[in-house]
NUFI-21334 format. One line per 8 residues: number of its first residue (from 1); for each residue x, z, y of N, C-alpha, C. Coordinates in steps of 0.1 Angstrom, whole numbers, plus 5000, padded with zeros to 4 digits. Each point is the difference from the previous one (the first is absolute). Last residue first. Example, Ala and Ser with C-alpha at 12.3 -4.5 7.8 and 13.67 -1.06 7.14 Angstrom:
BEGIN
2) 5128,5071,4978,5009,5000,5011,4992,5008,5011  5003,4999,4943,4991,5000,5012,5009,5000,5012;
% end
This chain:
BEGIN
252) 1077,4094,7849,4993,5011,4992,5001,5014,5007  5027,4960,5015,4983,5000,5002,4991,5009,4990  5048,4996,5001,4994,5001,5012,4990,5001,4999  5014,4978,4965,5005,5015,4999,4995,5010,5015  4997,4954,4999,4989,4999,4991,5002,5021,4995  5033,4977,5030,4984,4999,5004,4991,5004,4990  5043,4993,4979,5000,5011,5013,4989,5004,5004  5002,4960,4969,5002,5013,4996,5000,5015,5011;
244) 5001,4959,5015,4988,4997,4997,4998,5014,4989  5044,4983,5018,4992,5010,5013,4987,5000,4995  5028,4985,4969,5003,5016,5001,4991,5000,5015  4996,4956,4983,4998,5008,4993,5001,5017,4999  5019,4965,5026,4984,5003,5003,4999,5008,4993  5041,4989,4990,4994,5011,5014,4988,5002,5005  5015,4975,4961,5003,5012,4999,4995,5011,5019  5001,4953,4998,4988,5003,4989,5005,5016,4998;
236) 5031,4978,5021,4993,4998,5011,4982,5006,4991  5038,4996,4974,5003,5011,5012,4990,5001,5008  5005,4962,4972,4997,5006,4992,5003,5019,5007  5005,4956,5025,4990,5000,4995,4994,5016,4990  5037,4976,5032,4999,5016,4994,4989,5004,4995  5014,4958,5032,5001,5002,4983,4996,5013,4992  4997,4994,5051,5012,4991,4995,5002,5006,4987  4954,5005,5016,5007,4987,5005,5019,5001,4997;
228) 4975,5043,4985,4993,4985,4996,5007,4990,5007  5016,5034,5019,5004,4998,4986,4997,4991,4990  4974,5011,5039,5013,4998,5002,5008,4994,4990  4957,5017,4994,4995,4988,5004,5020,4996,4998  4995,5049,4997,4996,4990,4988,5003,4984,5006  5004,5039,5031,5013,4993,4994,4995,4990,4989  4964,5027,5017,5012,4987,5014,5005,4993,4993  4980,5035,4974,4989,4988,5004,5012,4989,5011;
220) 5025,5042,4988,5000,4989,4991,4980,4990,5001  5009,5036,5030,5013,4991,5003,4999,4987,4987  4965,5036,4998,4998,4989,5013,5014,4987,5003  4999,5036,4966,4990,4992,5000,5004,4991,5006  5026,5036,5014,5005,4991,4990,4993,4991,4993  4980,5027,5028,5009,4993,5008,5006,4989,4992  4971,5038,4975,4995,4984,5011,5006,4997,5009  5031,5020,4958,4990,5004,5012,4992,4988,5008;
212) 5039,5015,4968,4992,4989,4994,4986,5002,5007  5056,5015,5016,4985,5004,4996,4992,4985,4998  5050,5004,4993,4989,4993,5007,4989,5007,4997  5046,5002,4979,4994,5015,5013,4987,4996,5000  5027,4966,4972,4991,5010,4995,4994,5012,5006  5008,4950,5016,5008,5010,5000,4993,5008,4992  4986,4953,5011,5007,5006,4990,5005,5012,4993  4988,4976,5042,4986,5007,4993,5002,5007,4987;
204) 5041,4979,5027,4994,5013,5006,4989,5004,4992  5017,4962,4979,5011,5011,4999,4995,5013,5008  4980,4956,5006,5001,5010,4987,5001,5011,5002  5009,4979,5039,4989,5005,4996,4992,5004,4988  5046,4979,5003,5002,5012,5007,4985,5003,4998  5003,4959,4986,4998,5013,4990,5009,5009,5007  4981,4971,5024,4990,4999,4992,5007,5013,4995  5028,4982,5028,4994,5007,5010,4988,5007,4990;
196) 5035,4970,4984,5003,5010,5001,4988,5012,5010  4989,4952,4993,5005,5011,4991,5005,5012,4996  5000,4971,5039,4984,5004,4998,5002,5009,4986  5038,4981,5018,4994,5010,5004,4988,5007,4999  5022,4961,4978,5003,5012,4994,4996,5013,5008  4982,4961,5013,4993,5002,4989,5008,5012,4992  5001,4972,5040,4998,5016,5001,4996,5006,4989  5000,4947,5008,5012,5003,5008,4999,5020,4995;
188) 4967,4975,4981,5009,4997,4998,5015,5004,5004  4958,5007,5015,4996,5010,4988,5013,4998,5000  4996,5002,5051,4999,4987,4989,5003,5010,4982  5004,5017,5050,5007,4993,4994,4999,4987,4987  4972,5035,5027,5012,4994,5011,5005,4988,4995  4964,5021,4974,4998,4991,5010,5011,4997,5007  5010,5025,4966,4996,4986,4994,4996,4995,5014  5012,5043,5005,5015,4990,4998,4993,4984,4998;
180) 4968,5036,5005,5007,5000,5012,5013,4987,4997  4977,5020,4964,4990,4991,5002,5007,4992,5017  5022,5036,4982,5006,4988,4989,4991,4990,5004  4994,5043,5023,5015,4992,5006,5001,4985,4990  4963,5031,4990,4998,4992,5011,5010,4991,5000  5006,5026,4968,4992,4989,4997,4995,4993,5016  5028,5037,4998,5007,4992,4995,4991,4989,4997  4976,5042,5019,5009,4987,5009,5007,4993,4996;
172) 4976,5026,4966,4996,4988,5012,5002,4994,5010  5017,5035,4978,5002,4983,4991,4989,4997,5007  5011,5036,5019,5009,4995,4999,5002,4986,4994  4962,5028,4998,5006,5001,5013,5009,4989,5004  4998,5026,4965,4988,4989,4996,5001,4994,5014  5031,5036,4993,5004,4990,4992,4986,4985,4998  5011,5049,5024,4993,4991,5009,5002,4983,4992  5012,5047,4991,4988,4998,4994,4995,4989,5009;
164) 5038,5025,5027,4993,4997,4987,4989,5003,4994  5030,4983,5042,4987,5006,4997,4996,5000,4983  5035,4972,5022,5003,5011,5004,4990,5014,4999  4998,4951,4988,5008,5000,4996,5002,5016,5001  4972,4980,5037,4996,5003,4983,5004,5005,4987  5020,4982,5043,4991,5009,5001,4997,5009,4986  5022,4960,4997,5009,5012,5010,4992,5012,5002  4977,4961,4990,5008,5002,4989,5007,5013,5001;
156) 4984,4981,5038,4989,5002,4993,5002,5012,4987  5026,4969,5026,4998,5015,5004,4989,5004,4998  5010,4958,4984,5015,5010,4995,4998,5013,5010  4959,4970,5006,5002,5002,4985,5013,5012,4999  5000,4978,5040,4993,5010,5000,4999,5005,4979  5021,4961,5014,5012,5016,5006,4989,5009,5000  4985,4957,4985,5009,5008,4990,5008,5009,5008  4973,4975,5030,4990,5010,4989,5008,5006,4987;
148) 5020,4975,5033,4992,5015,5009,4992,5003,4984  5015,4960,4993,5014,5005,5000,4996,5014,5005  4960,4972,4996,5007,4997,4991,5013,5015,4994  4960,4979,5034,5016,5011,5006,5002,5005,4983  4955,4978,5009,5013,4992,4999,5014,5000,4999  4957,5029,5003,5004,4989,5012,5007,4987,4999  4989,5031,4966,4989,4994,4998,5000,4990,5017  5033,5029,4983,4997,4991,4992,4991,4991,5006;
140) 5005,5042,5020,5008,4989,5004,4999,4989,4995  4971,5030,4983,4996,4995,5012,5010,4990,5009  5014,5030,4961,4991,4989,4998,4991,4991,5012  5029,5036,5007,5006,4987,4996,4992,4987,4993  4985,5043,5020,5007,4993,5006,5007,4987,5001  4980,5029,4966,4992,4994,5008,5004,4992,5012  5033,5032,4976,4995,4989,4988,4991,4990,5011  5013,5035,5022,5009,4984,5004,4995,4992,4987;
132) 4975,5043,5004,5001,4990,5013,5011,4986,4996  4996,5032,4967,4993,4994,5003,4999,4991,5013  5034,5033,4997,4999,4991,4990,4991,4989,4999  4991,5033,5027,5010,4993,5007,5003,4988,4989  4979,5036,4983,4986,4993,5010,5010,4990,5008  5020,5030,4970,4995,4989,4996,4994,4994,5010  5043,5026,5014,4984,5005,4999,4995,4985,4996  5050,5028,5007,4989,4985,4996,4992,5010,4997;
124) 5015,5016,5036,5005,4989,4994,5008,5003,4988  4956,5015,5037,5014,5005,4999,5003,4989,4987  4965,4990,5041,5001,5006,4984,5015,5005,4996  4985,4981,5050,4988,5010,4993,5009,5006,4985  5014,4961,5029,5003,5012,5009,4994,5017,4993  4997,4955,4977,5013,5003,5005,5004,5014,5002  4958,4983,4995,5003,5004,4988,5017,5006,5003  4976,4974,5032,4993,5012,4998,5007,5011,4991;
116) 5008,4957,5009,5009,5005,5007,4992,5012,5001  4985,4971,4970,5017,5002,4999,5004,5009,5010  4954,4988,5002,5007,5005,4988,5009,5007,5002  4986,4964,5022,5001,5016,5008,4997,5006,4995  5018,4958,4980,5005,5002,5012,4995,5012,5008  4971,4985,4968,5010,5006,4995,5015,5003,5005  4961,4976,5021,4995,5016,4993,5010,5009,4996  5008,4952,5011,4997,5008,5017,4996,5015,4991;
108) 5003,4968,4971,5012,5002,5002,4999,5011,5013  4961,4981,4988,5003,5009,4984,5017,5005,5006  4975,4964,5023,4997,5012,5005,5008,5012,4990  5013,4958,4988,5001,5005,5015,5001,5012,5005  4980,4981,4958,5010,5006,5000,5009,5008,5015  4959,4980,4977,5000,5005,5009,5015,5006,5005  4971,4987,4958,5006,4989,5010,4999,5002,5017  4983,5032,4961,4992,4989,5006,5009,4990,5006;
100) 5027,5036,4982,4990,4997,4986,4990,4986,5010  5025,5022,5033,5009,4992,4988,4991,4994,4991  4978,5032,5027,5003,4990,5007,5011,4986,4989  4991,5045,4983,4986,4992,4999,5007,4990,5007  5033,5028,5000,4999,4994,4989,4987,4993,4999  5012,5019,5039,5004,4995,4996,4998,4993,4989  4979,5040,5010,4993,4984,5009,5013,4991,4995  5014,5040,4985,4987,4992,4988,4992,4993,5008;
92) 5035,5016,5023,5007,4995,4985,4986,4995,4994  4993,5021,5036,5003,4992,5008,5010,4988,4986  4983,5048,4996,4989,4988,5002,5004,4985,5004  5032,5039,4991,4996,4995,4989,4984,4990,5000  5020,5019,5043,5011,4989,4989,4995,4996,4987  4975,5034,5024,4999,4985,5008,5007,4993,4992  5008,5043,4989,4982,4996,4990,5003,4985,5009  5038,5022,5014,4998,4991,4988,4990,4999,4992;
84) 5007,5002,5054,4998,5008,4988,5000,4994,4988  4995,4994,5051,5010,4995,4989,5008,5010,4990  4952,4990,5022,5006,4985,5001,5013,5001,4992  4959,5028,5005,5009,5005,4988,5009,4986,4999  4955,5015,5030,5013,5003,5004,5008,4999,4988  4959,4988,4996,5005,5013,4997,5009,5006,5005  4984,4956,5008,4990,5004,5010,5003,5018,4992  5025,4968,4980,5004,4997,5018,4988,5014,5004;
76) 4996,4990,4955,5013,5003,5003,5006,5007,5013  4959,4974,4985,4999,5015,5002,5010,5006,4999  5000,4952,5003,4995,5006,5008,4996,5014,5001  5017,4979,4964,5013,4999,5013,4994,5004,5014  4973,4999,4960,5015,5009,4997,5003,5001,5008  4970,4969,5003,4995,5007,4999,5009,5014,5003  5015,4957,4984,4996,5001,5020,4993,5013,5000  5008,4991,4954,5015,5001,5009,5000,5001,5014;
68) 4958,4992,4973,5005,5014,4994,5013,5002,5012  4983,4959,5001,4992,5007,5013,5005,5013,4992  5016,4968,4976,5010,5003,5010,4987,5005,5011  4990,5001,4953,5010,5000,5006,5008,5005,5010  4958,4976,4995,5002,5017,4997,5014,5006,5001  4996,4951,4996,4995,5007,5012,4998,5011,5000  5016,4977,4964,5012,5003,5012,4994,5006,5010  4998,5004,4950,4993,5003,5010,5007,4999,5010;
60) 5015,5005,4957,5003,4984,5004,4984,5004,5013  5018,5038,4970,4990,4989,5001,4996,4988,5002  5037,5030,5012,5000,4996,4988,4992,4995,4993  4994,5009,5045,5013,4992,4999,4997,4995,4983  4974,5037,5012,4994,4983,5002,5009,4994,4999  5014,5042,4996,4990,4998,4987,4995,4984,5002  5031,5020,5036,5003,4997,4986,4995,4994,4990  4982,5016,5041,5004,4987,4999,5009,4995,4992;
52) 4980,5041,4998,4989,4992,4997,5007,4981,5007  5025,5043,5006,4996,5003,4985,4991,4987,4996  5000,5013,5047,5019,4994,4991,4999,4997,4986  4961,5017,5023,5003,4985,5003,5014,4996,4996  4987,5045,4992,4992,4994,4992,5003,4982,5004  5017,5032,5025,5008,4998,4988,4996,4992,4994  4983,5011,5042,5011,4992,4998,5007,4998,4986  4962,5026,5002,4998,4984,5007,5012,4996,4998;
44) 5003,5044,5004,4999,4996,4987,4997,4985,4999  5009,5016,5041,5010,5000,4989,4999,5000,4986  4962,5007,5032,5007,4985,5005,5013,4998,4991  4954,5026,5000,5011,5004,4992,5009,4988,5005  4956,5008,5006,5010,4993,5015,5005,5007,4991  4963,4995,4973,5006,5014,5005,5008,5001,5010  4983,4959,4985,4993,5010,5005,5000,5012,5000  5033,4971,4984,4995,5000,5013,4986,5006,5006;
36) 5018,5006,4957,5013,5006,5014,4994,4996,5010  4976,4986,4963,4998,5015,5001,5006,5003,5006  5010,4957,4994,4985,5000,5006,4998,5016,5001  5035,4992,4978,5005,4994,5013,4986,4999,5008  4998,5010,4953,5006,5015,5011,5003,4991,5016  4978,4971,4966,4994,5010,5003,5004,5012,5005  5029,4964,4990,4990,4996,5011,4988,5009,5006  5035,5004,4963,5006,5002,5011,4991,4997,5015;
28) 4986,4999,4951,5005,5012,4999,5003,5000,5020  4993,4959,4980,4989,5008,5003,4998,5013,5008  5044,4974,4983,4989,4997,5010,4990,5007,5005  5020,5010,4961,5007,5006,5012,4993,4993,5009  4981,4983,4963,4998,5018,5001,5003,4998,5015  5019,4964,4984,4983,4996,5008,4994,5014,5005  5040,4992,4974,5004,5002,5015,4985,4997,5008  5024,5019,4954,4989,5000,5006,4998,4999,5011;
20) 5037,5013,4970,4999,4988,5004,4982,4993,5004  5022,5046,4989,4992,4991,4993,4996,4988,4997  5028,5028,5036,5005,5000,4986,4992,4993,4989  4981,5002,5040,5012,4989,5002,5005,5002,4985  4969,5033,5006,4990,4984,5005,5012,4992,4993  5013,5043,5010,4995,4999,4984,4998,4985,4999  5008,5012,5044,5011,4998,4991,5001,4997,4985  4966,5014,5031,5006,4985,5002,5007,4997,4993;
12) 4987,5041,5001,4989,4995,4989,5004,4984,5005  5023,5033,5022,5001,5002,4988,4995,4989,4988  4992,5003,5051,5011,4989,4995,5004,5005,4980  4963,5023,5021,5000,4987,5004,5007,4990,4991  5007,5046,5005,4987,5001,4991,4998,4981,5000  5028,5022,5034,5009,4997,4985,4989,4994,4991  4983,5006,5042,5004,4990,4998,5011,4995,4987  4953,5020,5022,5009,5007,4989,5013,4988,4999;
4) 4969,5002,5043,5002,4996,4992,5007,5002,4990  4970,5021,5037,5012,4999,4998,5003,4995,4985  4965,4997,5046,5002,5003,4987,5019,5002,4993  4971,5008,5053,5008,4991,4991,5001,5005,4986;
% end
């Protein structure tokens, strides 16, 4: 068996992502996942499919995708690593493909053995929990559970709130929760909530701690469009603008 460099790997993934180069990372990820398997490196495999049902999600690839997530889930089982939190954190990014394709169901069933993964597993707070109920909620949303999906968001928040440097993080769940109020509720009826939900997510990208990092990129590509739709035209141009600065800093 070969043995796969794997910091050497994810290092140069990272660069990929910070540059906003997701066709690279692609590439980047399909040629070690083909070099793990022919090495039966099975755990590296498994990463490379975690990693790579991200990249398609974000691609709008559904079928890659989710054979990336069946893929995962079956070298999970067959590693023995059912309840471990490498599983939990697979079982969050099958989730989120499943959601992203209209799947929600299934997306719920993932993040339900998640939760009780994470539960029994992480000590408290831990973002990756944070994350889960952001996703969670979105997926509630996306059932219709409306009222399930703003209690996950506020333990979300709760989470998050308690980890610092977790301020990007953060305004994105306030833009979910505001995108969350319009559907329950109507622009009209939630409009001072939706508001206040926008420029709390100011107010977090705002902070002067904020690393100006490809996370921080990445957060302001989301948050732009957001902001774009309820008015913040002239904010929503400023944040492209700094993640296109970032990336372009990244990539040298």
């Amino acid at each position: 068996m070969g043995s796969i460099p794997m910091n050497r790997v994810m290092e140069r993934l990272d660069r990929l992502v910070a540059a906003d180069d997701s066709a690279g990372a692609r590439r980047h990820l399909l040629y070690w996942l083909e070099e793990a398997r022919l090495s039966g490196d099975e755990r590296a495999m498994l990463t490379f499919c975690n990693e790579l049902m991200g990249q398609y999600r974000m691609a709008g690839n559904a079928e890659e995708a989710i054979r990336s997530a069946e893929n995962a889930l079956s070298l999970v089982e067959k590693l023995g690593l059912e309840n471990t939190v490498s599983a939990g954190t697979v079982h969050v990014n099958c989730g989120t493909v499943y959601t992203a394709f209209g799947r929600p169901s299934d997306a719920m069933a993932q993040y339900r053995k998640a939760e009780e993964i994470f539960r029994q597993q992480l000590a408290s707070p831990d973002a990756r929990m944070g994350s889960l109920y952001n996703n969670m909620a979105s997926c509630l949303a996306a059932l219709g559970e409306y009222a399930e999906a703003e209690k996950s968001y506020a333990k979300a928040l709760s989470v998050m709130e308690a980890i610092p440097g977790s301020e990007p993080e953060q305004a994105i769940t306030m833009l979910n929760l505001a995108d969350l109020l319009r559907a329950a509720y109507g622009l009209a009826e939630a409009c001072e909530r939706i508001d206040d939900c926008v420029q709390k997510a100011y107010d977090l990208l705002e902070k002067e701690d904020v690393p100006r990092d490809a996370n921080y990129a990445q957060t302001c590509g989301k948050c732009a469009p957001v902001f774009e739709f309820y008015g913040w035209f002239v904010y929503a141009t400023e944040l492209r603008k700094r993640a296109a600065w970032i990336y372009s800093r990244e990539a040298k």
